[in-house]
Backbone bond lengths (Angstrom), bond angles and torsions (degrees), N, CA, C in turn:
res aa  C-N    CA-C-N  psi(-1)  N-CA   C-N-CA  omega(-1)  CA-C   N-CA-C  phi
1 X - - - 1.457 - - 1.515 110.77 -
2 X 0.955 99.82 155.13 1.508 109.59 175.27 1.432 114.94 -50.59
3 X 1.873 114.93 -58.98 1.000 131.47 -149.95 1.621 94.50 -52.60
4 X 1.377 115.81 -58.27 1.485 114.83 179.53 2.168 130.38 -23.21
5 X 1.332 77.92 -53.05 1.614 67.86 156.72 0.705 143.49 -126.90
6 X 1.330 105.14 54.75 1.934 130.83 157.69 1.775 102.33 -99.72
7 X 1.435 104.23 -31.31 1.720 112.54 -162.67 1.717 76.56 -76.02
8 X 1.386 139.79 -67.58 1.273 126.64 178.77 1.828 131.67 -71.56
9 X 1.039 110.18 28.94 1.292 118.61 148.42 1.535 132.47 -34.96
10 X 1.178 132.71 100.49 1.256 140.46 -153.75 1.221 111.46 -91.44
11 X 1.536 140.85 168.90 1.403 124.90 157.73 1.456 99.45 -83.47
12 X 0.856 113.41 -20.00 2.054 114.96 179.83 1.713 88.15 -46.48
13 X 1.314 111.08 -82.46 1.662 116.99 -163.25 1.766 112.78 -53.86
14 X 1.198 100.97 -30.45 1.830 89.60 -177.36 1.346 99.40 -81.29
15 X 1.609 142.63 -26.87 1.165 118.47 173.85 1.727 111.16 -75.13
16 X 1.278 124.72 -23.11 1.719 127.39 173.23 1.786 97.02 -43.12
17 X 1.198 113.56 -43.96 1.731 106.15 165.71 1.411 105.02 -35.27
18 X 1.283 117.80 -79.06 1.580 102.26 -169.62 0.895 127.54 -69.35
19 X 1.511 132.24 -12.22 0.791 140.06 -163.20 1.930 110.51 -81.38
20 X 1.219 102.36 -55.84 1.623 105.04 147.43 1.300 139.03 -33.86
21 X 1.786 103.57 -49.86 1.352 115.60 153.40 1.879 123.64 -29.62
22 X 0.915 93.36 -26.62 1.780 100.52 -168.84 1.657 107.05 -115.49
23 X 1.328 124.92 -16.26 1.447 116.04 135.17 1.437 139.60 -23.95
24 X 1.611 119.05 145.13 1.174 114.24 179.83 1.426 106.11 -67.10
25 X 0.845 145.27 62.55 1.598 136.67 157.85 1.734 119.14 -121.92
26 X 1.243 90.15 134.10 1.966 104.55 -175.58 1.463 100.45 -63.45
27 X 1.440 117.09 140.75 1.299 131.25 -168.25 1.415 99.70 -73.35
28 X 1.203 155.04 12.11 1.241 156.79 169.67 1.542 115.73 -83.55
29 X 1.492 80.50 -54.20 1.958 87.66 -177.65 1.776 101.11 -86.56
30 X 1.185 126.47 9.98 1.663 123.97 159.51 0.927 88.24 -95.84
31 X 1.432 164.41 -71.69 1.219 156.07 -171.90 1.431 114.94 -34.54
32 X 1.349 116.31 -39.10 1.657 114.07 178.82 1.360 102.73 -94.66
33 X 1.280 122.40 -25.91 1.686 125.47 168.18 1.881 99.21 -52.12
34 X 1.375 127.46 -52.90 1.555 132.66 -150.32 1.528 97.81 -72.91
35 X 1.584 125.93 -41.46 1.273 160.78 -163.03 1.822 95.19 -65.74
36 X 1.474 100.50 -62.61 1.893 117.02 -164.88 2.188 82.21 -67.64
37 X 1.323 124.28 -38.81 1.466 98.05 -161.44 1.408 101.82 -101.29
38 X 1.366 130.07 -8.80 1.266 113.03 167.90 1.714 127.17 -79.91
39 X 1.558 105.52 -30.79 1.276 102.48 155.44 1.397 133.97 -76.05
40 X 1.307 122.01 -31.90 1.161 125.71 161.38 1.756 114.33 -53.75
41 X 1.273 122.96 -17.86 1.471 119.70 178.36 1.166 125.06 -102.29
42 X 1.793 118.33 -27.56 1.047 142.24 -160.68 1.996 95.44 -110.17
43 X 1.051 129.89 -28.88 1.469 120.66 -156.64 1.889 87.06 -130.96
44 X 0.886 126.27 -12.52 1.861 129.03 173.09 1.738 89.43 74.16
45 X 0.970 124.39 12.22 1.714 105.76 179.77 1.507 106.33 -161.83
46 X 1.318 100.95 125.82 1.470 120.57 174.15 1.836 117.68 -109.81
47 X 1.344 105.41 122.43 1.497 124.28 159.10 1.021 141.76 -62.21
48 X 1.112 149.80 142.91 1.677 121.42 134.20 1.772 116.39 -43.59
49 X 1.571 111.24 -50.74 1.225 120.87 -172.26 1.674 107.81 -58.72
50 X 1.077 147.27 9.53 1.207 139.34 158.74 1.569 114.92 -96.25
51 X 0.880 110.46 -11.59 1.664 130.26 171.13 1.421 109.27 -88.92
52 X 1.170 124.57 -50.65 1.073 128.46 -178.40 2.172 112.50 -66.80
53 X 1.373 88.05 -42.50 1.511 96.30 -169.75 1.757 103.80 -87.99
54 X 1.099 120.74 -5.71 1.623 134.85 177.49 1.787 101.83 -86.90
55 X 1.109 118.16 -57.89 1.415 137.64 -146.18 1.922 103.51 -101.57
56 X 1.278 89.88 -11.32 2.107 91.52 -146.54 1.301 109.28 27.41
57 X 1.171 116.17 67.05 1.625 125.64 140.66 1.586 128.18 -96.07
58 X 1.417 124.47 159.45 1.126 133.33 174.18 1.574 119.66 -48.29
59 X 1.113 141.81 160.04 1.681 152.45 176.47 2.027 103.90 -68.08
60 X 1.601 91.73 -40.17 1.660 86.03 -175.65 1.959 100.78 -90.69
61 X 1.250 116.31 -39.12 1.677 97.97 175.09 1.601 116.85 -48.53
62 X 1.528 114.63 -31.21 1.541 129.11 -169.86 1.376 103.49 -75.85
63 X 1.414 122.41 -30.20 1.495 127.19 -165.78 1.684 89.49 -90.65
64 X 1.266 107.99 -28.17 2.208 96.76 -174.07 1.333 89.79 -89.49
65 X 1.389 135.76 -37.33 1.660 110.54 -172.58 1.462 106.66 -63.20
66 X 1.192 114.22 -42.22 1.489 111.93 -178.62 1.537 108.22 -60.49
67 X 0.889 152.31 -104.59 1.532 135.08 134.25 1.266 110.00 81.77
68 X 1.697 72.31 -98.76 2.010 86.60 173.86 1.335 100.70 -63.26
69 X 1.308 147.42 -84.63 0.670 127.43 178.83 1.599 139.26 2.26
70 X 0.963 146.38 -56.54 1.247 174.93 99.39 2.135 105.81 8.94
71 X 1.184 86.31 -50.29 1.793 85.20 173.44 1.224 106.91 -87.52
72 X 1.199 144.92 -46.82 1.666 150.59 -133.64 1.570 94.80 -107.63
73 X 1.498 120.44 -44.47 2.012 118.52 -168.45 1.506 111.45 -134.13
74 X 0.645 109.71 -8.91 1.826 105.51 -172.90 1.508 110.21 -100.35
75 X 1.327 108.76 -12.88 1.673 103.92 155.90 2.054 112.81 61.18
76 X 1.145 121.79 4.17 1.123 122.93 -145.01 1.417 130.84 100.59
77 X 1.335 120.32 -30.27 1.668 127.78 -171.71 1.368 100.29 -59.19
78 X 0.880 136.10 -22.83 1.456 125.44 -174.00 1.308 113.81 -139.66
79 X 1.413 91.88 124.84 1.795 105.73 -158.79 1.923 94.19 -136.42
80 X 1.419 85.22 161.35 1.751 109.12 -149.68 2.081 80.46 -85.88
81 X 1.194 127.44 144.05 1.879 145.54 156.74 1.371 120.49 -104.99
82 X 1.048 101.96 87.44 1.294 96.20 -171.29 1.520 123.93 -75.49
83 X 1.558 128.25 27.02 1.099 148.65 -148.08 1.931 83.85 -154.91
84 X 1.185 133.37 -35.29 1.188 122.36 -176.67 1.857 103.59 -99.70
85 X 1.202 113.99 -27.22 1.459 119.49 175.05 1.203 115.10 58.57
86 X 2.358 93.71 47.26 1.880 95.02 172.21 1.800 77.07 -167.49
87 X 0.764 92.17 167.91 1.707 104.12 164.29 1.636 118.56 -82.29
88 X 1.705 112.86 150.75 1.214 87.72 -177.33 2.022 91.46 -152.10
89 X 1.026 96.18 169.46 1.526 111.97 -161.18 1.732 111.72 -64.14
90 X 1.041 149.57 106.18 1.546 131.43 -169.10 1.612 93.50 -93.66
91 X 1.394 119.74 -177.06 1.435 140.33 -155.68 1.437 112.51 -43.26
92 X 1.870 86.07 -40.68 1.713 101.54 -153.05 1.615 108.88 -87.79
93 X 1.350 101.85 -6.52 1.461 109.46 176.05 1.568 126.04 -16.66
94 X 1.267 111.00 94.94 1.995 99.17 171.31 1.316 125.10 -121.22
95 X 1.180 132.15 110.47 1.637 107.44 -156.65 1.565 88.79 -98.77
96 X 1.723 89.53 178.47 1.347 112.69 -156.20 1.710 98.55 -127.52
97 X 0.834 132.27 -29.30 1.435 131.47 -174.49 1.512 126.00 -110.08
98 X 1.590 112.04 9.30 1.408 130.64 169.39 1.857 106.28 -143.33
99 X 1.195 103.14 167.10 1.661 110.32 174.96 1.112 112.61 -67.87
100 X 1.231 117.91 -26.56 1.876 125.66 -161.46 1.522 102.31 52.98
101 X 1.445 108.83 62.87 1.490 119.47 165.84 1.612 117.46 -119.31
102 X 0.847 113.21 126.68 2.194 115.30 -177.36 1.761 101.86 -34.92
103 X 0.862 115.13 -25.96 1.560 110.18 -169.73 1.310 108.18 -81.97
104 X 1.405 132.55 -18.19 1.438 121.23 -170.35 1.784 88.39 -95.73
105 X 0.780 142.36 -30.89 1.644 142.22 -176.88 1.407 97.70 -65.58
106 X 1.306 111.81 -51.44 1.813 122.02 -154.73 1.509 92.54 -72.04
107 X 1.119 127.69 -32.65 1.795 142.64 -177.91 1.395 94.15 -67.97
108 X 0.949 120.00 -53.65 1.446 124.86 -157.41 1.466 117.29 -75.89
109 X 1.383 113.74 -18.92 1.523 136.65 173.66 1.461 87.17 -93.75
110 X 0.605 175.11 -17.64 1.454 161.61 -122.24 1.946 106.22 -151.88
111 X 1.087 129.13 -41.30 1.180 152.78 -162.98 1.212 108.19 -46.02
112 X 1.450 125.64 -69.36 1.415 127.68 -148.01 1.419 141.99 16.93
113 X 1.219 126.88 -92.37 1.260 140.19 146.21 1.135 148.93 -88.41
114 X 1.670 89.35 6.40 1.934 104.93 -170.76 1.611 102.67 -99.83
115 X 1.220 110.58 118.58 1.826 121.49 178.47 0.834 92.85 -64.52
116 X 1.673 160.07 29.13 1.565 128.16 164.75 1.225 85.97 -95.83
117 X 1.765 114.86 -44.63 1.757 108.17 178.81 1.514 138.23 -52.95
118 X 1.565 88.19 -43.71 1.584 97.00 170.17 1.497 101.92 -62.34
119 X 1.582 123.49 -48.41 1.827 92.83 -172.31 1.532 114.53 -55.00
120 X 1.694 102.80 -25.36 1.902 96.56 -171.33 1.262 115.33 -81.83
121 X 1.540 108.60 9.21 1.342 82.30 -175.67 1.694 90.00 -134.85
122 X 1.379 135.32 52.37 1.044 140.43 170.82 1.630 81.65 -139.58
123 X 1.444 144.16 -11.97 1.569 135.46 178.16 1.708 102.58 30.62
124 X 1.837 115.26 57.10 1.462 113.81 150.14 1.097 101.61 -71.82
125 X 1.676 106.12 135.06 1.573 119.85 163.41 1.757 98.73 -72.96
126 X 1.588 104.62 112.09 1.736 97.88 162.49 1.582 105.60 -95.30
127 X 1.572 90.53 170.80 1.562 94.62 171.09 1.908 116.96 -100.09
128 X 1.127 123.62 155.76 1.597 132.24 -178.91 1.767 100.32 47.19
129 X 1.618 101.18 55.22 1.380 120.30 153.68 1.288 116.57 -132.16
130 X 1.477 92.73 169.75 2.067 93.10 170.81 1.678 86.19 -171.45
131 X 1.372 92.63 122.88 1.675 102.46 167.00 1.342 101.05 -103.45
132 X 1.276 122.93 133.44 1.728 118.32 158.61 1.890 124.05 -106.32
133 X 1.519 86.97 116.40 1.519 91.01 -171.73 1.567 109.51 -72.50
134 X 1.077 93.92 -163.52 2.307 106.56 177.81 1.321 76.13 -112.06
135 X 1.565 119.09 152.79 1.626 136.33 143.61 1.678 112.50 -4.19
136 X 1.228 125.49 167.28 1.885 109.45 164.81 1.341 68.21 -132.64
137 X 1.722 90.65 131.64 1.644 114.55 155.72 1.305 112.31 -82.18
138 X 1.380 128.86 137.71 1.257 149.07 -173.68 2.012 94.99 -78.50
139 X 1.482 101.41 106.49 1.660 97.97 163.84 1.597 105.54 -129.14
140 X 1.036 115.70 160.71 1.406 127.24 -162.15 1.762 98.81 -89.22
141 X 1.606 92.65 125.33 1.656 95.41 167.32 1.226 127.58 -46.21
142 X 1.437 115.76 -57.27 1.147 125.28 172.02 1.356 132.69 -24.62
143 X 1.602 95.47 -54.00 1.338 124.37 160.04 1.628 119.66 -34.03
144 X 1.440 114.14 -82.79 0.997 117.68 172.68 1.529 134.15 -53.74
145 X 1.488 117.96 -50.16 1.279 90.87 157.34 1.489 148.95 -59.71
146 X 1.459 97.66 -10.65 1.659 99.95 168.60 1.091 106.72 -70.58
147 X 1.433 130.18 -43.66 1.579 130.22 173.34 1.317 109.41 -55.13
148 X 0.966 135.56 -69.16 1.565 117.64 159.50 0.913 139.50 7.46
149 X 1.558 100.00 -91.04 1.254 114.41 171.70 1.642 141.61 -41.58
150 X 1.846 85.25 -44.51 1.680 99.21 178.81 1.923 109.50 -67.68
151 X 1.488 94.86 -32.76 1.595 86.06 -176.53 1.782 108.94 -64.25
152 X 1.480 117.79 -36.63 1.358 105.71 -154.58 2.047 93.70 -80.11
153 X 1.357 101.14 -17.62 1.709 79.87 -171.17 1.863 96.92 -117.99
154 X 1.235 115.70 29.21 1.349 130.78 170.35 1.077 110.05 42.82
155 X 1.506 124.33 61.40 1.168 134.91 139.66 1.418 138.99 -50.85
156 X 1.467 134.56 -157.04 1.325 139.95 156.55 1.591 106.17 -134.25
157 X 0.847 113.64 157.66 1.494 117.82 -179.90 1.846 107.01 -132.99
158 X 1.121 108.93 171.70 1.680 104.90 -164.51 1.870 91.33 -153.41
159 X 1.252 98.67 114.18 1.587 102.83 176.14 1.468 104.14 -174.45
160 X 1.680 113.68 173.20 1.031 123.78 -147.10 1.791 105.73 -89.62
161 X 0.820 116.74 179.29 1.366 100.44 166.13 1.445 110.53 -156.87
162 X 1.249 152.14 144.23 1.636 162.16 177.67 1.601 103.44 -90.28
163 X 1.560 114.69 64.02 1.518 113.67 165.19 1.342 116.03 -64.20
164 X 1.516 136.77 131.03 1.112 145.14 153.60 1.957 120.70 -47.56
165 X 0.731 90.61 -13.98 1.886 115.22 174.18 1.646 115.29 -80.16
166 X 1.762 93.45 -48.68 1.865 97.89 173.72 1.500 93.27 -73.64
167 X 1.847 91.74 159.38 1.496 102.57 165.01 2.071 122.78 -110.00
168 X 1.231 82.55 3.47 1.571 90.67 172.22 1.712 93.80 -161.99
169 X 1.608 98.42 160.68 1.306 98.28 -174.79 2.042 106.99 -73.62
170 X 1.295 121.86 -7.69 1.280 126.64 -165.79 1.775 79.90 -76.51
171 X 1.043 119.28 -37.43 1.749 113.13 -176.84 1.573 122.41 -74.24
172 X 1.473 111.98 -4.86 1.445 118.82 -166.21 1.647 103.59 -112.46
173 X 1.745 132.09 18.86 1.353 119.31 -156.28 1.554 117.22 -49.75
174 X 1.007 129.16 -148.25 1.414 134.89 -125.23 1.971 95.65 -104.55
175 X 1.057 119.73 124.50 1.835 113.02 -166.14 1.974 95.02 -103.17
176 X 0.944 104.84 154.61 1.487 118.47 160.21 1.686 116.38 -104.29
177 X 1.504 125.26 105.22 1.343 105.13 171.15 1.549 98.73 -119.21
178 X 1.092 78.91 172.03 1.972 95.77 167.63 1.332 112.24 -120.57
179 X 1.533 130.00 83.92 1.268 130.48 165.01 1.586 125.02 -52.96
180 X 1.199 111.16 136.90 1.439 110.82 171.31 1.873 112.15 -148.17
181 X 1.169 107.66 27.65 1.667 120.51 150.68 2.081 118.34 -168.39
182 X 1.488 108.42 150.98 1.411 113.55 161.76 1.355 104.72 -103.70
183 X 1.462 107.69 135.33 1.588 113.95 173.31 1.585 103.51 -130.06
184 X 1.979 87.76 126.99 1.680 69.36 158.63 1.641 106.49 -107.83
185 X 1.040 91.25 179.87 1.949 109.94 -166.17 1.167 107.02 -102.32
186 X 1.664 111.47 -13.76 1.856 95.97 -174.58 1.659 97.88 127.70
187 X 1.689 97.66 -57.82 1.747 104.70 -166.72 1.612 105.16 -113.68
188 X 1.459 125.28 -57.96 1.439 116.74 145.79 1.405 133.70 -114.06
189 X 1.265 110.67 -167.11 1.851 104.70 170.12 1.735 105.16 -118.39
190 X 1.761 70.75 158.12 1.635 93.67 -168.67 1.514 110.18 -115.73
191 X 1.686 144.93 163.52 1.062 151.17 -178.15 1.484 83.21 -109.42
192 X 1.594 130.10 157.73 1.696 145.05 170.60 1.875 82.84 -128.37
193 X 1.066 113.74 137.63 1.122 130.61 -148.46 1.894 127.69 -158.39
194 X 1.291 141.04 88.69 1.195 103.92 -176.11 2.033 100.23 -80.17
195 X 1.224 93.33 165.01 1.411 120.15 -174.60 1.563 116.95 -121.81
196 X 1.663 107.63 115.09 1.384 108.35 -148.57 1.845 83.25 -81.40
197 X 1.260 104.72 -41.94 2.024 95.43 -169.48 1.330 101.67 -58.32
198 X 1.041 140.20 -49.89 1.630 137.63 -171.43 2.108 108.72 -91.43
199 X 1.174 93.28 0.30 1.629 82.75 161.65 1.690 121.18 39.83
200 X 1.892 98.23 40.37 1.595 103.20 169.63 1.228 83.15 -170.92
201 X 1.262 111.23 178.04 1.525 142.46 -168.52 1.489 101.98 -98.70
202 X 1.457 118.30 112.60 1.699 132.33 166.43 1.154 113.61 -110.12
203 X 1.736 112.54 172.38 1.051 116.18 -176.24 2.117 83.53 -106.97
204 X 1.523 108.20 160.76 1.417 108.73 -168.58 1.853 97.71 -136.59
205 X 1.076 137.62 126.03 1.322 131.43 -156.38 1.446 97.80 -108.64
206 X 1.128 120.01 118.34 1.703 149.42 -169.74 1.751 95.98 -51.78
207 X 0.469 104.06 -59.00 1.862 111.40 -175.42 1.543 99.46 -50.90
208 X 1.278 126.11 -46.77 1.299 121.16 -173.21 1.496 134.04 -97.89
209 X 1.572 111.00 7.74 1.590 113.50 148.66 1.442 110.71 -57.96
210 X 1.545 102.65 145.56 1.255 114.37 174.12 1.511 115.32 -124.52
211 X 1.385 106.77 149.87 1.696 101.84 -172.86 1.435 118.41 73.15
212 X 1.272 104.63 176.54 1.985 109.94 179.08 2.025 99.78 -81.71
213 X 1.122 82.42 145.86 1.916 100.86 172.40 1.442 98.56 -112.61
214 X 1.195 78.51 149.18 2.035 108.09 179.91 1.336 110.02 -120.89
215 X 1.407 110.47 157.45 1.244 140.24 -172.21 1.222 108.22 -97.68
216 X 1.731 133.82 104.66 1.336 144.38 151.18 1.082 113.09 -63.64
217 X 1.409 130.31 77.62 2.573 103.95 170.22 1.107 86.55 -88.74
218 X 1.341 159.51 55.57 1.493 142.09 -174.57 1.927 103.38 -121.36
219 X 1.995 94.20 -35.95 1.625 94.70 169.90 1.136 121.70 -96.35
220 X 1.480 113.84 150.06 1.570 112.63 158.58 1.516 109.37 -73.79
221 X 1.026 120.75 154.87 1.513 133.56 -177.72 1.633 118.45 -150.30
222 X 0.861 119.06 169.73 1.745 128.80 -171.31 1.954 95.90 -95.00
223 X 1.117 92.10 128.52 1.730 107.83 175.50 1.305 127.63 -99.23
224 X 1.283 106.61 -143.00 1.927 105.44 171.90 1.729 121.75 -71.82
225 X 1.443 105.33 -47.97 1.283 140.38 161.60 1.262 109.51 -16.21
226 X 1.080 119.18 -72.35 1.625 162.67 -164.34 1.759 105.76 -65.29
227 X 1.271 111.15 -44.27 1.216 135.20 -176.59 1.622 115.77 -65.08
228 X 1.525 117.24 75.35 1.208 120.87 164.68 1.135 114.15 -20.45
229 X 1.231 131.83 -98.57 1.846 150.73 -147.57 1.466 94.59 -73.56
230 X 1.437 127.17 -19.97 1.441 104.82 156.52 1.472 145.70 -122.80
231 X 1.318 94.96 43.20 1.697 132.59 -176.57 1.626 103.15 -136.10
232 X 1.209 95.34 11.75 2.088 83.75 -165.78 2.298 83.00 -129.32
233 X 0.855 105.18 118.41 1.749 108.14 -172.20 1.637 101.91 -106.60
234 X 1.128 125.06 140.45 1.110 151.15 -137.24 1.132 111.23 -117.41
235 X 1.673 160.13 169.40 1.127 139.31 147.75 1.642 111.28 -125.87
236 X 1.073 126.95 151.52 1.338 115.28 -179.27 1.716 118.54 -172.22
237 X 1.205 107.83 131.33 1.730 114.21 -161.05 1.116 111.33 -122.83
238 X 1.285 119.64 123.02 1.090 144.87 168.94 1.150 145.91 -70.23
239 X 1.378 150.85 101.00 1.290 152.30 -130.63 1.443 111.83 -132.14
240 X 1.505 135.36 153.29 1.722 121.91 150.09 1.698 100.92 -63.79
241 X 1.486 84.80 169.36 1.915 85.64 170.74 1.684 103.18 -83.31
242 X 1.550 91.37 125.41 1.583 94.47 177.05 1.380 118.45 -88.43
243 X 1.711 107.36 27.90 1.788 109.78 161.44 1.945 91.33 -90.52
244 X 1.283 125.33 -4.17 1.448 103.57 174.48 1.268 119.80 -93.01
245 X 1.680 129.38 -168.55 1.006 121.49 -150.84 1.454 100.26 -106.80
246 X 1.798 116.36 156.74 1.575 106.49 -166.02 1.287 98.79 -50.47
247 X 1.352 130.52 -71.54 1.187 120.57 -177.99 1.595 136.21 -4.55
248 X 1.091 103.02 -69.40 1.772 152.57 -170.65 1.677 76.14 -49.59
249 X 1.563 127.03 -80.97 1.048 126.60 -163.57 1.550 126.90 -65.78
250 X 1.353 105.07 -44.87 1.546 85.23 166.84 1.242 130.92 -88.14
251 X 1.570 126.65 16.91 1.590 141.96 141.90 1.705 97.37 -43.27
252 X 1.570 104.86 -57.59 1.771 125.03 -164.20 1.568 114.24 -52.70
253 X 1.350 90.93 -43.14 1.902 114.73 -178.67 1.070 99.24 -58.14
254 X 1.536 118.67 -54.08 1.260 111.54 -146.07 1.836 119.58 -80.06
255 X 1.458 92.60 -25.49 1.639 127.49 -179.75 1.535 104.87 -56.54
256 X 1.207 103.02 -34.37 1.792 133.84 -162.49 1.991 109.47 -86.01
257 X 1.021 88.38 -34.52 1.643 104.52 -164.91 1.384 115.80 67.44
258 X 1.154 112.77 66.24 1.428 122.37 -163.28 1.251 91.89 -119.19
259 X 1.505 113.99 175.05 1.673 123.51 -167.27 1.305 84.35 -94.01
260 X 1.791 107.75 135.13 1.858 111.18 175.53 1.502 110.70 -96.33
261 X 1.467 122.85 13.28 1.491 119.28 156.81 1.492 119.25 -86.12
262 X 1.456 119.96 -40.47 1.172 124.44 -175.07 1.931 116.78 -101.07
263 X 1.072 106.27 -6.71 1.496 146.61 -174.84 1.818 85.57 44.10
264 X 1.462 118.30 83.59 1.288 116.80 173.71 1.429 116.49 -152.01
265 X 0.955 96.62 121.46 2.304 87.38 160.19 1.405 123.96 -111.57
266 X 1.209 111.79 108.77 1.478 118.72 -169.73 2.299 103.12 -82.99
267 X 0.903 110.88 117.32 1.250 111.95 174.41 1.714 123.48 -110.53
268 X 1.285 131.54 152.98 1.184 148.13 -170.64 1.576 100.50 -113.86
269 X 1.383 114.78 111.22 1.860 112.69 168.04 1.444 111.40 -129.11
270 X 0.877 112.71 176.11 1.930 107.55 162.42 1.603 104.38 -94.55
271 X 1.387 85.63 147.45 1.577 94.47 -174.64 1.362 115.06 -37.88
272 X 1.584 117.72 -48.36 1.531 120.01 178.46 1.249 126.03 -57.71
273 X 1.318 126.53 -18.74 1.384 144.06 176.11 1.373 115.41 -73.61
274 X 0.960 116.57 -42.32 1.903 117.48 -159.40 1.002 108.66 -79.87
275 X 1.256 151.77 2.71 1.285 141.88 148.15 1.370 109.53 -80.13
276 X 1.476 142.03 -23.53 1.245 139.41 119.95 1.753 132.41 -17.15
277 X 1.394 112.98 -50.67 1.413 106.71 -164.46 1.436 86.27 -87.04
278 X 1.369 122.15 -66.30 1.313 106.00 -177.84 1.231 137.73 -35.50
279 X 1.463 120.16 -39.79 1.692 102.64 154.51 1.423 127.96 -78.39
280 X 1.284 105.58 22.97 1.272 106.60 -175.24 1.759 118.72 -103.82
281 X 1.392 99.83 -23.12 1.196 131.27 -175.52 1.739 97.21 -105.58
282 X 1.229 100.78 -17.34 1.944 98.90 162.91 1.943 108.37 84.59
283 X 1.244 99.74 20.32 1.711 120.69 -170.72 1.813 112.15 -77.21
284 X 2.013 90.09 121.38 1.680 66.74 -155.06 1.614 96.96 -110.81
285 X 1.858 95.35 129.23 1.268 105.18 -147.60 1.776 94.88 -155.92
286 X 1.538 132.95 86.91 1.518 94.89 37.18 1.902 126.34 -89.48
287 X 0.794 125.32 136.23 1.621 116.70 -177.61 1.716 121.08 -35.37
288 X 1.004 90.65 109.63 1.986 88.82 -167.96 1.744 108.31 -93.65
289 X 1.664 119.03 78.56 1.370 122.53 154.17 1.749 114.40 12.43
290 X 1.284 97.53 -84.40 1.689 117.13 179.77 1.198 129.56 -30.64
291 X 1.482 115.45 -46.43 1.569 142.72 126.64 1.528 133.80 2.86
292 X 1.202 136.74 89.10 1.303 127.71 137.88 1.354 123.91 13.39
293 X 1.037 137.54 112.31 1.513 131.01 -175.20 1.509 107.67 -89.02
294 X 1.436 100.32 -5.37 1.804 111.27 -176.46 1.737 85.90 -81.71
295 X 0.964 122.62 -73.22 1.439 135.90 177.81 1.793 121.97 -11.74
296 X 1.410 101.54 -48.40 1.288 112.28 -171.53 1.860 105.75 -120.60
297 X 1.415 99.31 74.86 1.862 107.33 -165.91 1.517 95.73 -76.01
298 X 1.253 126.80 -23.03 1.669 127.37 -171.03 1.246 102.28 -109.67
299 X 1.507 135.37 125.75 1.498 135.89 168.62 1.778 96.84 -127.66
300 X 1.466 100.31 173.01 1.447 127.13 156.07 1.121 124.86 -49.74
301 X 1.438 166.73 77.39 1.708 155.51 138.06 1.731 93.29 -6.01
302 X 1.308 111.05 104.76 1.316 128.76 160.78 1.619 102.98 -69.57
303 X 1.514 132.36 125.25 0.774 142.39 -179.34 1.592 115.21 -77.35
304 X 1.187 110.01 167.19 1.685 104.80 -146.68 1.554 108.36 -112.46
């Protein structure tokens, strides 16, 4: 399995990252080098067309980076399927130009057009910065690309899971869901999921599958479609707490990016989300009396 040599990850190999770094090679083609091993580790199948559609480069520049690639670092780990019609990672897999951590993949799905992603996921060292991440929870590759996978061609998947609800894992056996989104929350990521034992749609926290997951195409299952609370969008506005002082609040507004005439931000989420943005935005809701009013500078606009 893959997972194995990630569980043996050395400090020898995570410093070979930098160590490459200082190689003759133009930061472009490490960039399509970081690109070829995170998908290849994280998604089990590599293209040309992800090179091409990452980079807007040509089919034959994508076929020579890979190439080299393939002669110069991959040592064997990555070998051509001709039944999968991409290359894909074998046991010994170790890359050299990413951490091989869930977060640079999960970034990378997530990215699009937003420059905070592109800086995170090109990891330039700038100077007179400091980003501070959350911990990276250790989740199993394996894992995730089965989740993947099953969501985009609406599968079911069958794996274990570490509920906080069971009291031993002999109480938690083996769940069937049918994923059909990854969310992250801000601090970790989540699977959206229906859940055949609980007979509704949960959120399932990536860090806490256990063991390898499998691929069901054999059931039908409930999808995105299907998914009340995240087809049904919500509305909700945001205010300073107006027990603070005018002042106090439009300092708050402004911190907020909120409109400074009406001191408000009205937002649009899916129902499943908003208990997400709101702690994300640090919104303190439900409003706790007992509380500091310094404490809780962002509340709810109780509707009228």
């Amino acid at each position: 399995m893959v997972t194995s040599s990630l569980a043996t990850y050395t400090c020898k190999q995570i410093k070979q990252v930098h160590i490459l770094d200082n190689l003759d090679i133009k930061l472009d083609l490490q960039l399509r080098f970081r690109l070829i091993e995170i998908i290849a580790l994280w998604e089990g199948r590599l293209t040309t067309n992800h090179l091409c559609q990452a980079f807007g480069i040509g089919r034959q520049q994508a076929s020579k980076d890979i190439n080299y690639y393939l002669n110069h670092f991959a040592h064997g780990q990555l070998v051509y399927d001709r039944q999968l019609k991409g290359y894909k990672p074998t046991a010994q897999f170790c890359p050299h130009f990413c951490s091989g951590q869930a977060h640079e993949y999960l970034q990378l799905l997530d990215r699009h057009d937003d420059l905070g992603g592109v800086l995170s996921f090109l990891s330039l060292q700038l100077g007179g910065t400091e980003v501070l991440d959350v911990p990276s929870r250790y989740v199993d590759p394996q894992v995730v690309r089965t989740l993947v996978q099953a969501a985009r061609h609406g599968h079911a998947v069958e794996v274990h899971y570490d509920s906080l609800s069971s009291e031993s894992l002999e109480d938690d056996p083996c769940r069937l869901l049918h994923p059909h989104t990854l969310v992250f929350n801000g601090f970790r990521w989540h699977v959206r999921a229906w859940c055949e034992k609980n007979q509704q749609f949960r959120d399932f926290v990536i860090s806490r599958f256990r063991g390898p997951a499998s691929i069901d195409s054999s059931r039908d299952g409930k999808g995105k479609s299907d998914d009340t609370d995240w087809q049904t969008e919500v509305e909700c506005t945001l205010i300073p707490n107006p027990k603070l002082t005018e002042r106090q609040q439009q300092v708050i507004a402004k911190d907020n990016g909120m409109d400074l005439d009406s001191l408000s931000l009205t937002i649009k989420v899916p129902k499943a989300l908003l208990i997400y943005y709101l702690k994300r935005m640090d919104v303190a809701h439900p409003y706790n009396p007992n509380m500091d009013d310094f404490y809780q500078q962002v509340v709810v606009k109780e509707k009228q």
